[in-house]
C-alpha positions in Angstrom: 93.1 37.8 58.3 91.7 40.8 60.4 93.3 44.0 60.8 91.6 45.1 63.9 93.5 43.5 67.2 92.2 43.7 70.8 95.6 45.4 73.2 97.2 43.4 76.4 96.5 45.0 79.1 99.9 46.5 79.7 100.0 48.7 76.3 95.8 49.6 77.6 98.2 51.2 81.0 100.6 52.5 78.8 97.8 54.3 76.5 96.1 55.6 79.4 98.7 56.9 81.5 99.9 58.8 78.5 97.0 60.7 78.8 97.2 61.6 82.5 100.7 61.0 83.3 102.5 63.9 81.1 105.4 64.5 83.2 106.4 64.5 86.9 104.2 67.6 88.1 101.5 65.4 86.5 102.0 63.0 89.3 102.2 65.4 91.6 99.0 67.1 90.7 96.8 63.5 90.5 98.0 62.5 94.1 97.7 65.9 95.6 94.0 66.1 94.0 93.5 62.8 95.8 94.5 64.0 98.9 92.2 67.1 99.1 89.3 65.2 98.1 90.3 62.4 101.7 89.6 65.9 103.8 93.3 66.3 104.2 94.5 69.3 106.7 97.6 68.9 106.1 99.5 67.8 103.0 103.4 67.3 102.5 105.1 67.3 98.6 108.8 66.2 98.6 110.6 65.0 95.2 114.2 65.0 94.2 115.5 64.9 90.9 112.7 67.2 89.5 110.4 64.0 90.8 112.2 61.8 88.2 113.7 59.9 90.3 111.0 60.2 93.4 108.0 61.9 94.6 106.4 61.9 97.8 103.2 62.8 98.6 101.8 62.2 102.3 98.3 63.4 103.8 96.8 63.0 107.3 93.4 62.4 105.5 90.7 59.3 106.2 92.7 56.8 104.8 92.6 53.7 103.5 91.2 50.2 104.4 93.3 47.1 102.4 90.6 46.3 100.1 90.5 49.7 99.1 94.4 50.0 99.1 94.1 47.1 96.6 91.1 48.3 94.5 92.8 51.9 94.3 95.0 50.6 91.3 92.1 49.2 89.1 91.1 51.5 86.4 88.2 53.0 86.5 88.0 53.0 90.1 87.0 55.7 92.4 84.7 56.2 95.5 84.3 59.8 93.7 81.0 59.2 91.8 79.1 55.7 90.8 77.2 56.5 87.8 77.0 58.6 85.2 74.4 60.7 86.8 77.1 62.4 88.9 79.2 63.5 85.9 76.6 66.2 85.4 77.2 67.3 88.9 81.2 66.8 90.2 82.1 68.1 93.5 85.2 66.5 93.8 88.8 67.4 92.2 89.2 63.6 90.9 86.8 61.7 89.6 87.7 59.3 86.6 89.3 56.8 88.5 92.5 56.2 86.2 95.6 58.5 88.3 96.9 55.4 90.7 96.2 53.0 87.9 98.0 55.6 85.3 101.5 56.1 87.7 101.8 52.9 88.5 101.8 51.6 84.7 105.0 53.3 84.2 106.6 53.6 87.9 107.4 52.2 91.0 104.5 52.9 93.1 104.2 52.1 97.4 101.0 53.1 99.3 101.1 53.7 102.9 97.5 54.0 104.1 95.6 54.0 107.6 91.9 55.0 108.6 90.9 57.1 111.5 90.6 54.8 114.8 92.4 52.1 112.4 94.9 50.1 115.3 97.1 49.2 111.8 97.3 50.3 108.4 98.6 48.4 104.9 101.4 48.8 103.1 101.3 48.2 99.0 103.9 47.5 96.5 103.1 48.0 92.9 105.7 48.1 90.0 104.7 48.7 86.5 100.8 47.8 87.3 101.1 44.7 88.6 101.0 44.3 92.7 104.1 42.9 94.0 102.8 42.8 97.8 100.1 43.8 100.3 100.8 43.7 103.9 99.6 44.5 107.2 102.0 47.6 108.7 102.3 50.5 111.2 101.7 53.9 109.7 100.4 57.0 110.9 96.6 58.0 110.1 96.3 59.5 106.8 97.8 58.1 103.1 101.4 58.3 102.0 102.5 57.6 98.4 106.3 56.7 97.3 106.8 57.2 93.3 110.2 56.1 91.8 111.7 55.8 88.8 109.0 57.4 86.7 108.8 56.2 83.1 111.8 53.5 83.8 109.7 51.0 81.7 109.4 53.7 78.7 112.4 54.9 78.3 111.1 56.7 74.9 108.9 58.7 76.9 111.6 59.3 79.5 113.5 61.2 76.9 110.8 63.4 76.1 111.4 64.7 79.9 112.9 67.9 80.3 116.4 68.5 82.9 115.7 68.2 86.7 115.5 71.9 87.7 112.9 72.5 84.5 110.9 69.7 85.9 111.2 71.1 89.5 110.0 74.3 88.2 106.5 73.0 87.2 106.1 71.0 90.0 106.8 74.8 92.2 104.2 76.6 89.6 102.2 73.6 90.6 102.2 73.5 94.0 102.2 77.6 94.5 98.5 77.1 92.6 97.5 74.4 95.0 98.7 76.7 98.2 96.2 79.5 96.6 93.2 77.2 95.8 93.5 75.9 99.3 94.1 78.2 101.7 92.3 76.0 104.2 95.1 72.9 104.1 98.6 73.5 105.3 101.4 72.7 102.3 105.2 72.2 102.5 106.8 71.1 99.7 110.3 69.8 99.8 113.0 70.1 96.7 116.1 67.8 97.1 115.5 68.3 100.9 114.9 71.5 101.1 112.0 73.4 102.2 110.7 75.7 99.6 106.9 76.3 100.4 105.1 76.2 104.0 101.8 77.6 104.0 100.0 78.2 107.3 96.7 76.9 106.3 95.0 78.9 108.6 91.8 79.7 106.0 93.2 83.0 105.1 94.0 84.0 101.8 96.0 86.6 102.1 98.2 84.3 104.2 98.6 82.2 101.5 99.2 84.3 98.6 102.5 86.0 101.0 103.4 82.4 101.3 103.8 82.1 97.5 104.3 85.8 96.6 106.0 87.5 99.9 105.1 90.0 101.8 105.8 92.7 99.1 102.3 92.0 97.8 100.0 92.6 100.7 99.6 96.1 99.3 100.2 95.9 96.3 96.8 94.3 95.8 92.8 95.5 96.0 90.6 92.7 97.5 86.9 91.7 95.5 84.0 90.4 97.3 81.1 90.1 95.3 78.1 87.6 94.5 74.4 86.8 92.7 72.1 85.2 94.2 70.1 84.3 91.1 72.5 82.5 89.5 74.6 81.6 92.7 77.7 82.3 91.1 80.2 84.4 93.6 83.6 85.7 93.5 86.4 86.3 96.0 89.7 87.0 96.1 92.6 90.0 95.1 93.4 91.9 92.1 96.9 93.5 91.8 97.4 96.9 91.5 98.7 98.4 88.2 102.2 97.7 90.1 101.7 94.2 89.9 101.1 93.8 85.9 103.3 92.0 83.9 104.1 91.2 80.3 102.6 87.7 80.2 99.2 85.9 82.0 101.4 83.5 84.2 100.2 85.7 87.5 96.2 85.3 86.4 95.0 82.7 88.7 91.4 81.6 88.7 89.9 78.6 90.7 86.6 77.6 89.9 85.0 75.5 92.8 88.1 74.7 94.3 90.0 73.6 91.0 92.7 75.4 89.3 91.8 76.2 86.0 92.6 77.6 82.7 89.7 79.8 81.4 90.0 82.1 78.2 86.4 83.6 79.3 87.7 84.1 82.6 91.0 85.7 81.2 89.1 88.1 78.9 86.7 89.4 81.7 89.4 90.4 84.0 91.8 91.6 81.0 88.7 94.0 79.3 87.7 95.5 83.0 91.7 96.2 83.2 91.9 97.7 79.6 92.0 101.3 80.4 94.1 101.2 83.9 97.2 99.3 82.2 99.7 99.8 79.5 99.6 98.3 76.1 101.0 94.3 76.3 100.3 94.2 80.0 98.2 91.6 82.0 96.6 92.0 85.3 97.7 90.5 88.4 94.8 88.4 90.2 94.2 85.3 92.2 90.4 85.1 92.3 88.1 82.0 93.4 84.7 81.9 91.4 82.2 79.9 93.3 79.5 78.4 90.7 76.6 75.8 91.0 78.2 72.1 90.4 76.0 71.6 87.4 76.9 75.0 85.6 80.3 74.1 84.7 81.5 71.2 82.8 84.6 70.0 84.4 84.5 66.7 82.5 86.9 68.0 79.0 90.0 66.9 79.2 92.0 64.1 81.3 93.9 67.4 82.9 91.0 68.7 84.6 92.1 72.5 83.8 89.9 73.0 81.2 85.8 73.3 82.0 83.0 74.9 80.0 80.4 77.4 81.8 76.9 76.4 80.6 76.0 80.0 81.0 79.2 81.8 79.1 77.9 85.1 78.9 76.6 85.4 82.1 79.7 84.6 83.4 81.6 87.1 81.7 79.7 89.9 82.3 78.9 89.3 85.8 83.0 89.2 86.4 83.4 91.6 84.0 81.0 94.1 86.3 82.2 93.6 89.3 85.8 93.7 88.6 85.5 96.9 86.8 83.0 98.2 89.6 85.9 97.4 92.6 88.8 99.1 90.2 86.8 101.7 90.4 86.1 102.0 93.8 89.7 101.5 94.4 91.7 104.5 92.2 95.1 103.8 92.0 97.9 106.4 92.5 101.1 105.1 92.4 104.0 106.1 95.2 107.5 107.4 93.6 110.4 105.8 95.2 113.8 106.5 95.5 114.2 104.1 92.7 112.2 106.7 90.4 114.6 109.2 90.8 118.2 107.2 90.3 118.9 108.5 87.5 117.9 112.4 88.6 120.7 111.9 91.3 123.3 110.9 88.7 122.4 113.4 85.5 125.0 116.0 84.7 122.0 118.5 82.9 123.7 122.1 81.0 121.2 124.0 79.1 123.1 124.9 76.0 124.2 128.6 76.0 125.9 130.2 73.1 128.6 131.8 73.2 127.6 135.8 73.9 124.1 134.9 73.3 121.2 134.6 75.5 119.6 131.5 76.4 117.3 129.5 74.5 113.6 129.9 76.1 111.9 127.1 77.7 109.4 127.5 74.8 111.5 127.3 72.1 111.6 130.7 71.2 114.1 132.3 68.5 117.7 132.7 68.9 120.6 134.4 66.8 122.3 131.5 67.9 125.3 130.2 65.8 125.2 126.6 66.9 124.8 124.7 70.4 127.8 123.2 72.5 127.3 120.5 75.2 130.2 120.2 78.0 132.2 117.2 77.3 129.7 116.4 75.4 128.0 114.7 78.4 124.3 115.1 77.7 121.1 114.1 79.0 118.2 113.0 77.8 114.3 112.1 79.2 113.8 108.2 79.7 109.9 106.9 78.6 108.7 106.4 82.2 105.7 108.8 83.0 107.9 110.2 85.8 110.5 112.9 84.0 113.6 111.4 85.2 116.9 111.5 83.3 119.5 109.5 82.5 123.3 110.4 82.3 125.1 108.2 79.4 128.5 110.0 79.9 131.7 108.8 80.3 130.6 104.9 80.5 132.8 102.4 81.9 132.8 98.5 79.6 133.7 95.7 81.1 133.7 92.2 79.3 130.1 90.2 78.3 129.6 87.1 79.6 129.0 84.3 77.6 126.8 85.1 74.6 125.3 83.1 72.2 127.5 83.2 68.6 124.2 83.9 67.1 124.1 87.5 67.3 126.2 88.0 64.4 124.2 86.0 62.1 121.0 87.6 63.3 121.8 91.3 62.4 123.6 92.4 65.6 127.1 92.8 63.9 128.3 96.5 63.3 126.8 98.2 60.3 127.3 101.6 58.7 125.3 104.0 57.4 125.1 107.4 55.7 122.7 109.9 55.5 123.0 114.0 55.1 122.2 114.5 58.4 125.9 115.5 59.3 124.9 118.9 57.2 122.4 119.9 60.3 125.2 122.3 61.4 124.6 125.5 63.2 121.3 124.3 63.6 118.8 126.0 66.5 115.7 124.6 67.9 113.0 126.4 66.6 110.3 124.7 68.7 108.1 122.4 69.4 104.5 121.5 68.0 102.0 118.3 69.8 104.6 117.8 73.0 105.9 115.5 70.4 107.8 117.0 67.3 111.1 119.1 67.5 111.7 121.7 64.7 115.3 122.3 64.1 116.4 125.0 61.6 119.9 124.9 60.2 120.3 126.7 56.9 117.9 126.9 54.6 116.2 123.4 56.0 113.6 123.2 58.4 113.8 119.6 60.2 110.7 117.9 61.7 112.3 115.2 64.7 110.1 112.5 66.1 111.7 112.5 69.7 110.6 108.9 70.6 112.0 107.5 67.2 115.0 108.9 67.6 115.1 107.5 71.4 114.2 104.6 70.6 116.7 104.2 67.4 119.7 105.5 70.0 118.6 103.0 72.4 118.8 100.1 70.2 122.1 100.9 68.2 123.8 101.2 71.7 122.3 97.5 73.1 123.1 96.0 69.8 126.6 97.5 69.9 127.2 96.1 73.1 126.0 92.6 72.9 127.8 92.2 69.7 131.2 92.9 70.8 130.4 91.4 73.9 131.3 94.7 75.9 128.2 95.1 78.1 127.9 98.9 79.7 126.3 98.7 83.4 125.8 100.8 85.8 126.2 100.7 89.3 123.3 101.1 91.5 123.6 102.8 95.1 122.4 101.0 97.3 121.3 98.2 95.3 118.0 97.3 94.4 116.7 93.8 96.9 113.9 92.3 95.2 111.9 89.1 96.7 110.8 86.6 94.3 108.6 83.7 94.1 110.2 80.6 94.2 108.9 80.0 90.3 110.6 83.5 89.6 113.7 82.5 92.0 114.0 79.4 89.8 113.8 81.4 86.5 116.3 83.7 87.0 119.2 80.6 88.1 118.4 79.6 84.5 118.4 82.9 83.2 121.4 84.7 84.8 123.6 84.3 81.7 121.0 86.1 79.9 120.5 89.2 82.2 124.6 89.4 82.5 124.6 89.7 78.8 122.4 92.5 78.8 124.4 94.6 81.5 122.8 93.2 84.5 124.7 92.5 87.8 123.0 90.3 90.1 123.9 88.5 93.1 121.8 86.2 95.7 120.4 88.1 98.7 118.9 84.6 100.7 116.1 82.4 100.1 114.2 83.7 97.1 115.6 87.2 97.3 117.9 88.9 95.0 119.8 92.2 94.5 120.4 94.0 91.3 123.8 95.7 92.2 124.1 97.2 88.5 121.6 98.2 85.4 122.4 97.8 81.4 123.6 101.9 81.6 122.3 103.0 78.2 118.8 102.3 80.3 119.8 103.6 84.1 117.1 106.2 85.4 114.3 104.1 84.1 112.3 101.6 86.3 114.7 99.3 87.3 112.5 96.7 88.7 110.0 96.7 85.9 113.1 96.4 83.5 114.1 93.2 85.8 110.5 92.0 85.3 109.6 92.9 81.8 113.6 90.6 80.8 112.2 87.4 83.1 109.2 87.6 81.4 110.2 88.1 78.0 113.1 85.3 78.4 109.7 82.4 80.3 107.5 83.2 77.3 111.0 82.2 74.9 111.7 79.2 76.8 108.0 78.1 77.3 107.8 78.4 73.7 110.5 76.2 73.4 112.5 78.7 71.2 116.3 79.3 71.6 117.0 81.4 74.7 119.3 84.1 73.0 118.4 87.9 72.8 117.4 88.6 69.4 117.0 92.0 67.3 113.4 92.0 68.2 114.0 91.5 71.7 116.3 94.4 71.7 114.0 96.6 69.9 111.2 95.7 73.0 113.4 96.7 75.7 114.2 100.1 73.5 110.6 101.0 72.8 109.9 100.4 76.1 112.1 102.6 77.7 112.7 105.1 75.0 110.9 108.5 75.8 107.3 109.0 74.8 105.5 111.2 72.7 104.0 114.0 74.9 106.9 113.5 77.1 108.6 117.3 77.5 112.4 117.6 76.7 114.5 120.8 77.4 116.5 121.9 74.8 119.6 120.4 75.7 117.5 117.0 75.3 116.7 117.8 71.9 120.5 118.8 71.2 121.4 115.2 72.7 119.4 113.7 69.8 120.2 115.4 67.4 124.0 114.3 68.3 123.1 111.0 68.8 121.9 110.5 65.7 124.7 112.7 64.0 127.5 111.0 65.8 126.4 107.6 65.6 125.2 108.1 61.3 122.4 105.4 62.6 119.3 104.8 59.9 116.8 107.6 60.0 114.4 105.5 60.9 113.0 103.9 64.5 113.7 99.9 65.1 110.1 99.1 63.6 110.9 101.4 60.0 109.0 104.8 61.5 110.9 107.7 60.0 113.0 110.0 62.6 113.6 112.4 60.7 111.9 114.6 57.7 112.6 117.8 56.2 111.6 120.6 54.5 113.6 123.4 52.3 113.4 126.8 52.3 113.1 126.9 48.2 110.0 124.1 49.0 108.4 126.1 51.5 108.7 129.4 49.5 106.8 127.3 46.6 104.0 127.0 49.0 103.5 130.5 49.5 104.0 131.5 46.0 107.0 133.7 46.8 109.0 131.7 44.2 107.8 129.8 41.0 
């Protein structure tokens, strides 16, 4: 008997829309693909549910005539190419002919369609793949498609969906790419009937990145204009200023010919022309459409259409790579200091330490009879890591209550822990000096300590987050005036899901309308430092936890992130009463001598040692 059997034609649909129907921004995506390539001017999105339950997707483009509204569900059909000639040579967004036949396997599908001129237009009714009804109807001009009930005939893969708002976010990330690869056609897009995107569609686009980004960006951003003739490729668009970066590629946006696209050349071009105007683990900012000869690129890899091939690879790159280095160049960026900067200046509480009858210690570091350094109330100050040398006052903190945490922190190494070392014998100590804007040398005795200041930042930092978030007793502190920040829808939508999460670090947030938000209080341990690129560099480390599916919960690594980041840099000058503030942190506290990541803080050398060295003993 043979083994080999020939499929029904319903488990054919199922295969097939597998392949292009992965989940509800999928749908979104084929339709609104469709509609471009009908010459649409305008195009409206609307779903509810996360476009679970429905999706709506209407266009004022050439339409439909019955037979065509019929055909339109075959597979394999599409007025998009006829042979495979054209593969070689696509011009359009769709082209394989299997979306419409792909959603309607495994939904409830109705077509509205009417031609230009057309006195009437027809309606269609499709369930499942098979055509319940075609009818004569009134309609405007243009082609609207109803999808309900997505997957209600596989309700295996309907569990594989993720909840509504989740779902709602890709089809926004979706859309927002869409807006910037077509500046030319007016978008609104509708969420549980309400408006979250309208572009203009005016051409412009700078008009329609402020529809997706706000206004905040306009000049934040550097504009590219450059082309070849020879090999007729050309690129246009906007680079973001070093203000812009951020810690993940979700703000790279390339469009090649029209199409959104994912591109590891692409990413590496504009990430190596950026590598020596941004920090360590950040990405540029850019939305930039790359105009190329049809049959240079490969668009025909995957049933996605997001992944191409260049026939020319290194071309490419280095061309891009040129010319964005060539514009960053041409455009040297200076950032402005705002009043954000210098929060933590207007709240610092800064005493040089003066002994008792003695004078004080120099600037330089120079000697002392000193008999040991007092701070006031012990309420000391200390640089934060920002290039800007702004302080932070961690006196005197007020704790309120954590919100819900996960449980998980005490079995992932966030309980309280002790620790001895000998440094409590660094009495009477006095600060010697200073050697590569980096090293503090502290005498006390007959030891002569060597102190790596951003270690011992970074290990202060740390200690006091993971004190916090494991007794649930979150230090913040209150910002005046708060901080307004406008975000993206994407980012608006992010942050609803993530608000537990910033809360737990010592955030205080509230909705400020639409997509705007202000941050009314800071984790204090890290007021003074950048407040907005704190806010940013959380949202992004808690998307690239979710995306990656992983539990969203703050974890030792994460901590030790956030205290690297802001803890103060090597090269970064501290006063003496900084260097004090270390040393008593790390006395008070009897934290390991060593930095999150196992760097030592601390090392030391006796006088007997030293004395060896010089031959003076034996």
């Amino acid at each position: 008997m043979p083994k080999i059997n020939i499929l029904d034609e319903f488990t054919i649909n199922q295969i097939a829309a597998g392949e292009v129907v992965e989940r509800p921004a999928s749908v979104v995506k084929e339709l609104v693909e469709n509609s471009i390539d009908a010459g649409s001017s305008a195009i409206t999105i609307e779903i509810k549910d996360g476009g679970i339950s429905f999706i709506r997707v209407t266009d004022n483009g050439e339409g439909m005539d019955s037979e065509d509204a019929q055909l339109c569900f075959e597979r394999h059909a599409t007025s998009k190419i006829r042979s495979s000639d054209d593969l070689y040579e696509i011009r359009s967004l769709g082209f394989r002919g299997e979306a419409l036949a792909s959603i309607a396997a495994v939904s409830q599908v109705e077509v509205y369609t009417r031609q230009r001129n057309s006195l009437s237009g027809t309606h269609v009714i499709n369930h499942g793949g098979n055509i319940l009804s075609i009818q004569e109807t009134g309609c405007p001009e243009g082609t609207t498609v109803i999808v309900r009930n997505l997957f209600y005939n596989a309700p295996a893969r309907l569990k594989f969906l993720k909840a509504p708002k989740t779902e709602a976010l890709h089809i926004s990330d979706l859309v927002a790419k869409l807006i910037l690869a077509h500046p030319e056609i007016s978008f609104r897009y509708i969420n549980n009937g309400k408006a979250v995107y309208h572009s203009p569609g005016n051409g412009d686009l700078m008009s329609a990145i402020i529809s997706v980004y706000g206004r905040e960006v306009r000049g934040q951003v550097i504009k590219i204009e450059k082309s070849d003739k020879r090999s007729g490729l050309s690129v246009y668009g906007y680079l973001g200023k070093p203000s812009l970066a951020r810690m993940n590629r979700n703000y790279q946006s390339f469009f090649v010919n029209g199409r959104f696209v994912k591109s590891p050349l692409l990413s590496k071009s504009l990430e190596d022309a950026h590598r020596s105007y941004l920090p360590l683990h950040h990405f540029p900012w850019a939305v930039l459409h790359i105009s190329i000869p049809a049959s240079q690129v490969d668009v025909n890899v995957h049933p996605a259409k997001t992944e191409i091939r260049f026939r020319q690879e290194e071309e490419v790159y280095s061309l891009i790579f040129r010319w964005i280095k060539e514009t960053l160049e041409a455009n040297p960026y200076i950032p402005n200091i705002k009043q954000e900067a210098f929060h933590g200046l207007m709240h610092a509480d800064i005493e040089e330490p003066t002994p008792s009858g003695q004078e004080e210690l120099d600037d330089d570091g120079g000697d002392t009879n000193s008999e040991g350094l007092k701070l006031k109330q012990e309420q000391v100050s200390f640089l934060t890591g920002s290039q800007q040398a702004k302080h932070v006052y961690i006196g005197s903190e007020s704790f309120k209550a954590g919100e819900q945490l996960e449980k998980k922190f005490d079995n992932e190494g966030l309980g309280q822990e002790s620790y001895e070392h000998n440094i409590g014998e660094l009495v009477n100590f006095k600060i010697v000096g200073r050697i590569f804007s980096t090293y503090a040398i502290v005498e006390s005795q007959d030891t002569v300590f060597f102190i790596d200041q951003h270690a011992a930042h970074e290990r202060l930092i740390y200690e006091k987050l993971k004190k916090n978030m494991a007794q649930r007793a979150v230090a913040s502190q209150q910002l005046l005036p708060p901080l307004v920040l406008q975000l993206s829808h994407d980012e608006h939508l992010l942050l609803q899901e993530a608000l537990e999460v910033f809360k737990s670090l010592g955030f205080e947030l509230e909705p400020f309308g639409k997509n705007t938000w202000a941050v009314r209080g800071v984790p204090a341990v890290l007021s003074g430092a950048n407040v907005k690129e704190i806010f940013y560099n959380v949202l992004d480390q808690w998307k690239g936890e979710k995306d990656a599916h992983l539990s969203i919960a703050f974890k030792p690594h994460d901590i030790m992130k956030i205290a690297c980041k802001h803890a103060v840099k090597a090269r970064d000058p501290l006063s003496d009463s900084e260097i004090v503030s270390l040393i008593k942190g790390i006395q008070d506290k009897k934290i390991p001598l060593t930095c999150p990541h196992g760097r030592p803080i601390i090392v030391a050398i006796t006088r007997y040692e030293l004395e060896k060295k010089f031959k003076r003993v034996q």
